[in-house]
C-alpha positions as CSV (number, residue, x, y, z in Angstrom):
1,X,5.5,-26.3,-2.7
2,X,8.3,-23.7,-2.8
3,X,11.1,-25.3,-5.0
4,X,14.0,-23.2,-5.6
5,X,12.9,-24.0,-9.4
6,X,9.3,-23.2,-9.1
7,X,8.5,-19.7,-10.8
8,X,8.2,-16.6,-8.4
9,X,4.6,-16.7,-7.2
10,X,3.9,-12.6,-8.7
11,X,0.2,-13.1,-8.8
12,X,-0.2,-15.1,-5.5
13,X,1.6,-12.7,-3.9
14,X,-0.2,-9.6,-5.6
15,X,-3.4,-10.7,-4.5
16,X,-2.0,-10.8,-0.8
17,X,-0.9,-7.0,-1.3
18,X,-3.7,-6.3,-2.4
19,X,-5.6,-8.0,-0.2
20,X,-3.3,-5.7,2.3
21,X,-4.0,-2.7,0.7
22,X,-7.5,-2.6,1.4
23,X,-7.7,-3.6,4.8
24,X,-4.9,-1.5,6.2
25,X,-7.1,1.4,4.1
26,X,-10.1,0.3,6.3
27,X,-8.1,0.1,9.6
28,X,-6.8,3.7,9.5
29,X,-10.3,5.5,7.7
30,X,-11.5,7.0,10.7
31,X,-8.0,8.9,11.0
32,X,-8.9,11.5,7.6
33,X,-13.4,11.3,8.4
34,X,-13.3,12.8,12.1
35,X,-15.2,15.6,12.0
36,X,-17.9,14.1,9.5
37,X,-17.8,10.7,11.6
38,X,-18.2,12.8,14.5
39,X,-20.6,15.1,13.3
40,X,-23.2,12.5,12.0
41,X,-23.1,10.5,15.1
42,X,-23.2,13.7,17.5
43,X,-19.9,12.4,19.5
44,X,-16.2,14.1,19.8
45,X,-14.0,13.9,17.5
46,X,-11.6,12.3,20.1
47,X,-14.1,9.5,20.3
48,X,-14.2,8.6,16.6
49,X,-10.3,8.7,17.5
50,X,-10.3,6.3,19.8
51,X,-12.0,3.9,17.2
52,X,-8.2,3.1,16.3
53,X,-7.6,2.7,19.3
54,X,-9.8,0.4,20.0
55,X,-9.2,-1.6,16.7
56,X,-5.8,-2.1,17.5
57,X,-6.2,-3.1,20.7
58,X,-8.5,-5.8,19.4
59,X,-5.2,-6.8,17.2
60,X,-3.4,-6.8,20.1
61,X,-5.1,-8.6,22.4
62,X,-6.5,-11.2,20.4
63,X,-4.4,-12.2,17.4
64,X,-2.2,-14.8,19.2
65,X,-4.5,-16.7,20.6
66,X,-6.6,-16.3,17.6
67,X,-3.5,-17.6,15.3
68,X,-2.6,-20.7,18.4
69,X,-6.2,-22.2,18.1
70,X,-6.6,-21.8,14.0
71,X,-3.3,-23.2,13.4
72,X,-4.2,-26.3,11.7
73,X,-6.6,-25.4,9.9
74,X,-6.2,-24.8,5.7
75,X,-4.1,-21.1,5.6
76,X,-6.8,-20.2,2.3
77,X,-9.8,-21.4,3.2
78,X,-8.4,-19.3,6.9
79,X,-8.2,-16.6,5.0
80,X,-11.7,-16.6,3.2
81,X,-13.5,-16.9,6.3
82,X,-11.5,-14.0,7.5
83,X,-12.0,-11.8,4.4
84,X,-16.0,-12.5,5.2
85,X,-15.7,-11.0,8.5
86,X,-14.2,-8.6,7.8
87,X,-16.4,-7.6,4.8
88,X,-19.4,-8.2,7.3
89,X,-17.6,-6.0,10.2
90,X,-17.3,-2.9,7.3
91,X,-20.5,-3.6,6.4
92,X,-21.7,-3.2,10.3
93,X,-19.7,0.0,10.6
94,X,-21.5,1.2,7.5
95,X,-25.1,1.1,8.7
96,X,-24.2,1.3,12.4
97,X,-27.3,3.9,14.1
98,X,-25.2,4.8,17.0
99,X,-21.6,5.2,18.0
100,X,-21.7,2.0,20.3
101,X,-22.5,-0.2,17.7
102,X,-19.5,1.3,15.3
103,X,-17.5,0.4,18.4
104,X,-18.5,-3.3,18.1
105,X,-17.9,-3.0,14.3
106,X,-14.5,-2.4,14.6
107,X,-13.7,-4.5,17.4
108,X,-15.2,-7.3,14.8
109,X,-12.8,-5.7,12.3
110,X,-10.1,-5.8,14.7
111,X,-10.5,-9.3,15.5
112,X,-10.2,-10.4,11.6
113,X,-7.5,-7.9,10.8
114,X,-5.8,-9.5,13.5
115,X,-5.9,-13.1,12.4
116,X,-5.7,-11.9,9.1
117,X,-2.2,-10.5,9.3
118,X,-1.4,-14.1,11.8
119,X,-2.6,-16.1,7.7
120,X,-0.9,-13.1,5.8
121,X,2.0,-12.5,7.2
122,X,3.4,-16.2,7.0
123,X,1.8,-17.0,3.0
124,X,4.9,-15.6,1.6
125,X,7.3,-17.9,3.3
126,X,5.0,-20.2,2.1
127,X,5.2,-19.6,-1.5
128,X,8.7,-19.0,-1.9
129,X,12.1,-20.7,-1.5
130,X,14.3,-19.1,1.4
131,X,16.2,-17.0,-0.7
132,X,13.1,-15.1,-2.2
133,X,12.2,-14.7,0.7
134,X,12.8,-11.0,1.1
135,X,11.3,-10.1,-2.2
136,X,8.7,-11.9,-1.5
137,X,7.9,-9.8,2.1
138,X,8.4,-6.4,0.1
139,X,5.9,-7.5,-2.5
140,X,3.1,-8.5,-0.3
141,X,4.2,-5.1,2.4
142,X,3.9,-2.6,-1.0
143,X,0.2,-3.3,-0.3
144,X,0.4,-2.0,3.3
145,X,2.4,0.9,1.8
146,X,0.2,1.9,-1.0
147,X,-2.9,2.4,1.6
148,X,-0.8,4.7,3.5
149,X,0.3,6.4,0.2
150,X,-3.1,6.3,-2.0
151,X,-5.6,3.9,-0.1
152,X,-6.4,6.4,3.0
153,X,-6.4,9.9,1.1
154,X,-8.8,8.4,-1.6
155,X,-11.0,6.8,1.0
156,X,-10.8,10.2,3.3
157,X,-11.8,12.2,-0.3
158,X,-14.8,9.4,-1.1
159,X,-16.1,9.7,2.5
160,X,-16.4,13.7,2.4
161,X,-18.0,13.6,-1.4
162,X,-20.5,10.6,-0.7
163,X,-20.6,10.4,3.3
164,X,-18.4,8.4,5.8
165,X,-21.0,5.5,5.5
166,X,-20.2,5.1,1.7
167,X,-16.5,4.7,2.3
168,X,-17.2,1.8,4.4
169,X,-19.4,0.5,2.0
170,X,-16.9,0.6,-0.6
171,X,-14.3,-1.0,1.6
172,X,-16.9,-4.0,2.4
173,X,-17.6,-4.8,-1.0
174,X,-14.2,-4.8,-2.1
175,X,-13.3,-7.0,0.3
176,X,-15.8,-9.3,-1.1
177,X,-13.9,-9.0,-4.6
178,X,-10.6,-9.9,-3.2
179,X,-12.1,-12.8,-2.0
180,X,-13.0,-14.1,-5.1
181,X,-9.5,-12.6,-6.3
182,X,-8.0,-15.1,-3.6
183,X,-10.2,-18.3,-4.7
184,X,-8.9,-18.1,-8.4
185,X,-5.1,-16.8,-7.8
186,X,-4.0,-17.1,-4.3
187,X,-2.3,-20.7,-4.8
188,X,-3.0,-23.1,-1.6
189,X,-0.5,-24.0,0.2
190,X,0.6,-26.8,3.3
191,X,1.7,-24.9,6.4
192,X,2.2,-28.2,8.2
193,X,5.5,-29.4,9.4
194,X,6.0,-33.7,8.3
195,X,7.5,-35.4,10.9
196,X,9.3,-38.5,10.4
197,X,8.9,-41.6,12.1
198,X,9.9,-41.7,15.9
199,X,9.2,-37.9,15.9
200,X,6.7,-35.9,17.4
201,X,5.8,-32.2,17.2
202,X,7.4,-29.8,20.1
203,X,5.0,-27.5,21.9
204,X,5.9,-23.9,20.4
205,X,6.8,-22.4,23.9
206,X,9.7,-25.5,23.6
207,X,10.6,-24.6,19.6
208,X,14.4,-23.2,19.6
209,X,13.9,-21.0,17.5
210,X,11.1,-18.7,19.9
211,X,13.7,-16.5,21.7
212,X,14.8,-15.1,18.4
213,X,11.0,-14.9,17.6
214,X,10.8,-12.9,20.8
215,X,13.5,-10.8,20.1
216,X,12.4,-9.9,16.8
217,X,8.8,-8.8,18.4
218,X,11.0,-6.7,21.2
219,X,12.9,-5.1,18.5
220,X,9.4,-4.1,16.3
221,X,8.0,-2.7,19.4
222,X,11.4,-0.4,20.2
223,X,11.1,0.4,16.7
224,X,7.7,1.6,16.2
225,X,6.8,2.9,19.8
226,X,9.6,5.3,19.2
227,X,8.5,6.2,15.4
228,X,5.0,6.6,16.6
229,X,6.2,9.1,19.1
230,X,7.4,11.4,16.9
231,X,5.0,10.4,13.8
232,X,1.4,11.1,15.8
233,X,2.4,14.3,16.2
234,X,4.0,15.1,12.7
235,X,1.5,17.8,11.8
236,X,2.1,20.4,14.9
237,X,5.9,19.7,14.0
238,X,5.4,20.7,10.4
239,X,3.1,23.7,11.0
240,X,4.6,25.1,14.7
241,X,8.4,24.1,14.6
242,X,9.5,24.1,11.5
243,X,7.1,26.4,10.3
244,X,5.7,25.7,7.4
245,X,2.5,26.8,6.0
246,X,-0.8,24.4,6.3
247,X,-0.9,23.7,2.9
248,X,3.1,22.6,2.6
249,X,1.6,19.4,5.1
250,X,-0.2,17.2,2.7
251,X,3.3,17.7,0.4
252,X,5.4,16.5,2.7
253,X,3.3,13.8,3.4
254,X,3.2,12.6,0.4
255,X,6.7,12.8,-0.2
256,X,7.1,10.7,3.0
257,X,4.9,8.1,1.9
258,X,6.4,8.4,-2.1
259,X,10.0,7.7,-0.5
260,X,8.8,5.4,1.9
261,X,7.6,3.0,-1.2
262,X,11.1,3.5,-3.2
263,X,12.6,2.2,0.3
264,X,10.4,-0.8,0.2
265,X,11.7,-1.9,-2.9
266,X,15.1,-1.4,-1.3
267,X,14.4,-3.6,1.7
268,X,13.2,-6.2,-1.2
269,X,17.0,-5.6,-3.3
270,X,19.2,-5.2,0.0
271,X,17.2,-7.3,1.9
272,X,17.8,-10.4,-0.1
273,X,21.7,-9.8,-0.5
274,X,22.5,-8.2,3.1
275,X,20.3,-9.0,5.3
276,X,21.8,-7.6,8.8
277,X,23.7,-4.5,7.2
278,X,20.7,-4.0,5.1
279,X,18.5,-3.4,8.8
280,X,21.5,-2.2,10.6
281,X,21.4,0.8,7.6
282,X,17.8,1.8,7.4
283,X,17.9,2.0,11.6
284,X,21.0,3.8,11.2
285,X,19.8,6.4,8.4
286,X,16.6,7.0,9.9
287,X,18.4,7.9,13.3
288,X,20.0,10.7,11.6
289,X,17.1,11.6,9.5
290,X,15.3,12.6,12.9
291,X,18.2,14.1,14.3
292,X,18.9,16.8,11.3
293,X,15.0,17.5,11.7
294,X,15.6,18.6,15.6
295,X,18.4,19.9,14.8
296,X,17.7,22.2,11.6
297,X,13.8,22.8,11.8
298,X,14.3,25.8,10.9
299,X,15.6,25.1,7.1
300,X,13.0,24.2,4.9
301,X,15.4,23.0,2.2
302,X,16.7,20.3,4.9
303,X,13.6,19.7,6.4
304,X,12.5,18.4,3.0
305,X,15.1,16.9,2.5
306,X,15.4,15.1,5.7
307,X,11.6,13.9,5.7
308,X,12.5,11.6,2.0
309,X,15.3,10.3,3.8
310,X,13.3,9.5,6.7
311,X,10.4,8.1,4.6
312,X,12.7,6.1,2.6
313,X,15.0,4.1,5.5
314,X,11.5,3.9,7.4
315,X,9.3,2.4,4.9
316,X,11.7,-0.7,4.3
317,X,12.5,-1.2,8.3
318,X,8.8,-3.3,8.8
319,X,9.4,-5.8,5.4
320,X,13.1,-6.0,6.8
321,X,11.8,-7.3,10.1
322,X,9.1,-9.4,9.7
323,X,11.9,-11.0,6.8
324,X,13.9,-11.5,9.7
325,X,11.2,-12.8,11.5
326,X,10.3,-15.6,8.8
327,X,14.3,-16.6,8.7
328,X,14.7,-16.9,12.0
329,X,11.4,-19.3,12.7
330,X,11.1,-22.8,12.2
331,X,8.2,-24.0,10.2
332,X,6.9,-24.7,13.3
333,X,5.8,-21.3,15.0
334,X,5.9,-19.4,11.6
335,X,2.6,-18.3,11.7
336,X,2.2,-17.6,15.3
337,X,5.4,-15.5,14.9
338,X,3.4,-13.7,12.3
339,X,1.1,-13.3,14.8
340,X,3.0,-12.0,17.4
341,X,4.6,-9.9,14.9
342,X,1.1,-8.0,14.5
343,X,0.8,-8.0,17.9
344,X,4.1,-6.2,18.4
345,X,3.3,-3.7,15.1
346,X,0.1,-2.5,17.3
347,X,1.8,-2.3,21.0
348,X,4.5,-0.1,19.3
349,X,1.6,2.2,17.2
350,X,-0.7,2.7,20.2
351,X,2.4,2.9,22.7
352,X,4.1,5.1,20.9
353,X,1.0,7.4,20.4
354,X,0.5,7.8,24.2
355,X,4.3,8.4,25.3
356,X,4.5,11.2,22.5
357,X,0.9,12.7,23.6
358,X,2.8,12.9,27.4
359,X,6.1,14.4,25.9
360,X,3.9,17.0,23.6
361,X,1.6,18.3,26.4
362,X,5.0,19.2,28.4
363,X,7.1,20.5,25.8
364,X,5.6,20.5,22.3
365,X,7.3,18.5,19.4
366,X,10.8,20.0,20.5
367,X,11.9,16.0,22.2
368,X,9.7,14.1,19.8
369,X,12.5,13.7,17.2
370,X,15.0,12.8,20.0
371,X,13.4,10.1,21.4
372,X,12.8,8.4,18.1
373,X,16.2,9.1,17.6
374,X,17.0,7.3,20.9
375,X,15.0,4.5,20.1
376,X,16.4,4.1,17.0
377,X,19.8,4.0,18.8
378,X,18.4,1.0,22.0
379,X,17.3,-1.0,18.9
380,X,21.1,-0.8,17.3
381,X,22.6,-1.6,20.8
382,X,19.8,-4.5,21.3
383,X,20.7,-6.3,17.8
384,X,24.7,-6.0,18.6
385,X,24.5,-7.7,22.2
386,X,22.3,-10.2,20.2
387,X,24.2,-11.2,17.6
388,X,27.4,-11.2,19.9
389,X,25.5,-13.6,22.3
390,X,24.5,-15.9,19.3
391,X,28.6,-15.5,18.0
392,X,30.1,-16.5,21.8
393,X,27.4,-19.7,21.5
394,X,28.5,-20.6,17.9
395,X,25.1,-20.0,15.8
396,X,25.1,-18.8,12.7
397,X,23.5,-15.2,12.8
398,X,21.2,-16.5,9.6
399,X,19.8,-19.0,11.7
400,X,17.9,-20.9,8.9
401,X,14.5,-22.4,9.8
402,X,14.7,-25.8,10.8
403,X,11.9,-28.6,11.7
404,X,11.4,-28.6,15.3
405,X,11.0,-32.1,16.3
406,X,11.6,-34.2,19.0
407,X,12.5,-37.9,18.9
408,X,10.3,-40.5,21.0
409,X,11.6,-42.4,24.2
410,X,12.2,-45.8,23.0
């Protein structure tokens, strides 16, 4: 299935970016159509907001127990009947009448994004031999990248030229193609773990491998709630602190998101070859990134600067981690990992929001930098009292996955 002989899977995994690229493009639409959203359906704008909200709180809530009870069932054919939901929850949001219904749309959405990303985010480990295993994860993440980079501005520009419902539209039918895109090029593949006789499978809350599992998940939510702090609020910090003119935001946005795909290929290089120092570096660079914006928002010329740096070390730290994920975890709880992985991604997102909407309405953006920064820092700290632990008990610190098993009283 993954032979260290067999060819590198480009097209398989392609389709899965892809795949990625168009629902991550769904799940952040509303964020660029507020005020036509809003307008149409005679609501607040803060309401169409909290459709992301909601959304990921779906993901949140129901993607682990989603992945635990679909977990023998064929990952591709998974997939397709997720794809279909999905496709059939855009279509929903498309000709919803009212704002409540929309509301049920996306927590449809929601519930197949989640699952999705529980099939998605464990194919590549799949495919591949454990050594790819990092290119592989930056391949299938560029998709997740792109919508951030390309997928959301295009789909904000087609729902202001053809209306919000259009943009929805769009999105449900090409989910429909990528389905077919997955039938004909996705290879299939056999999650299951073969046991040997006189074995039997553990229950994953007994798997050795969870607490590393879990500690991955702790660190993703550290990581992101702190980001998302800061992030949320990156246009008053732009446009108030540092000053810079409205039109100068879209810019340096897109310089973030440029430099945040040339470090996703860099988490795919470094990744591969130093896998702890390559996560220990991004943290590291994107905690001073953030600190020479609080300190120096005044300087344009280091403010640019700064936000490339930042949008690089960032946009490889989530294809670092959920690499680290898949080497830590045992065929056995790969995909609920993956699940929990999602779960962790959308605590630290909405989290993160919240605690930087409380610093901002008592001091501005002024702290927001800071506490990223500080974050940044716990999550350094929390990985070197880790990998100290796992040193005093004698594992190796590339804990490779294993099969959980258990042998039978005779």
């Amino acid at each position: 299935m993954n032979s260290p002989d067999r060819p590198f899977p480009w097209v398989g995994l392609i389709t899965l970016a892809i795949a990625i690229f168009v629902l991550v493009t769904s799940e952040f639409l509303p964020t660029g159509l507020l005020p036509v959203m809003a307008s149409d359906l005679d609501v607040t704008e803060s309401q169409i907001g909290l459709l992301i909200t909601i959304f990921a709180g779906t993901v949140v809530v129901a993607t682990a127990p989603l992945a635990a009870l679909t977990r023998h069932y064929s990952r591709k054919s998974l997939l397709l009947v997720v794809l279909a939901i999905f496709s059939l929850a855009n279509v929903l949001a498309a000709i919803a009448p009212s704002y409540e219904m929309l509301v049920g749309a996306r927590v449809l959405g929601g519930l197949a994004h989640g699952l999705f990303w529980a099939v998605a985010g464990a194919y590549a480990a799949h495919l591949v031999p454990r050594h790819q295993l990092a290119r592989a994860v930056a391949v299938t993440s560029a998709g997740g990248t792109t919508a951030f980079v390309l997928g959301v501005p295009l789909g904000t520009a087609l729902g202001f030229a053809l209306g919000w419902r259009a943009a929805f539209g769009v999105i449900a039918a090409l989910v429909v193609v990528i389905g077919v895109l997955v039938i004909f090029f996705l290879p299939a593949v056999d999650h299951r773990v073969s046991l040997a006789t006189g074995e039997i499978r553990l229950p994953v809350h007994r798997d050795p491998t969870m607490p590393s599992v879990l500690f991955v998940c702790l660190l993703v939510v550290i990581i992101l709630t702190g980001h998302n702090v800061f992030y949320t609020y990156i246009a008053p910090f732009v446009l108030d602190t540092a000053g810079f003119p409205p039109e100068s935001l879209s810019v340096l946005l897109f310089l973030y998101g440029g430099a945040g795909a040339i470090g996703l290929v860099l988490a795919g290089v470094v990744g591969g070859r130093y896998p702890r120092g390559g996560l220990y570096g991004m943290l590291a660079t994107v905690m001073l990134a953030v600190s020479v914006l609080a300190l120096f928002a005044g300087v344009p010329l280091v403010v640019v600067i700064a936000f490339v740096v930042w949008g690089a070390a960032f946009g490889g730290l989530p294809a670092l981690l959920q690499t680290r994920l898949l080497q830590v975890a045992s065929p056995n709880v790969r995909d609920v990992g993956a699940a929990l992985l999602t779960t962790s991604f959308n605590i630290g997102i909405g989290g993160g929001a919240a605690i930087g909407a409380g610093f901002f309405a008592l001091a501005g953006t002024t702290w927001l930098p800071w506490v990223e920064a500080g974050a940044l820092g716990l999550a350094i700290v929390a990985l070197l009292i880790m990998e100290s632990r796992r040193r005093a008990r004698g594992v190796p610190l590339s804990t490779r996955p294993i099969k959980v098993v258990e042998a039978e009283s005779p």
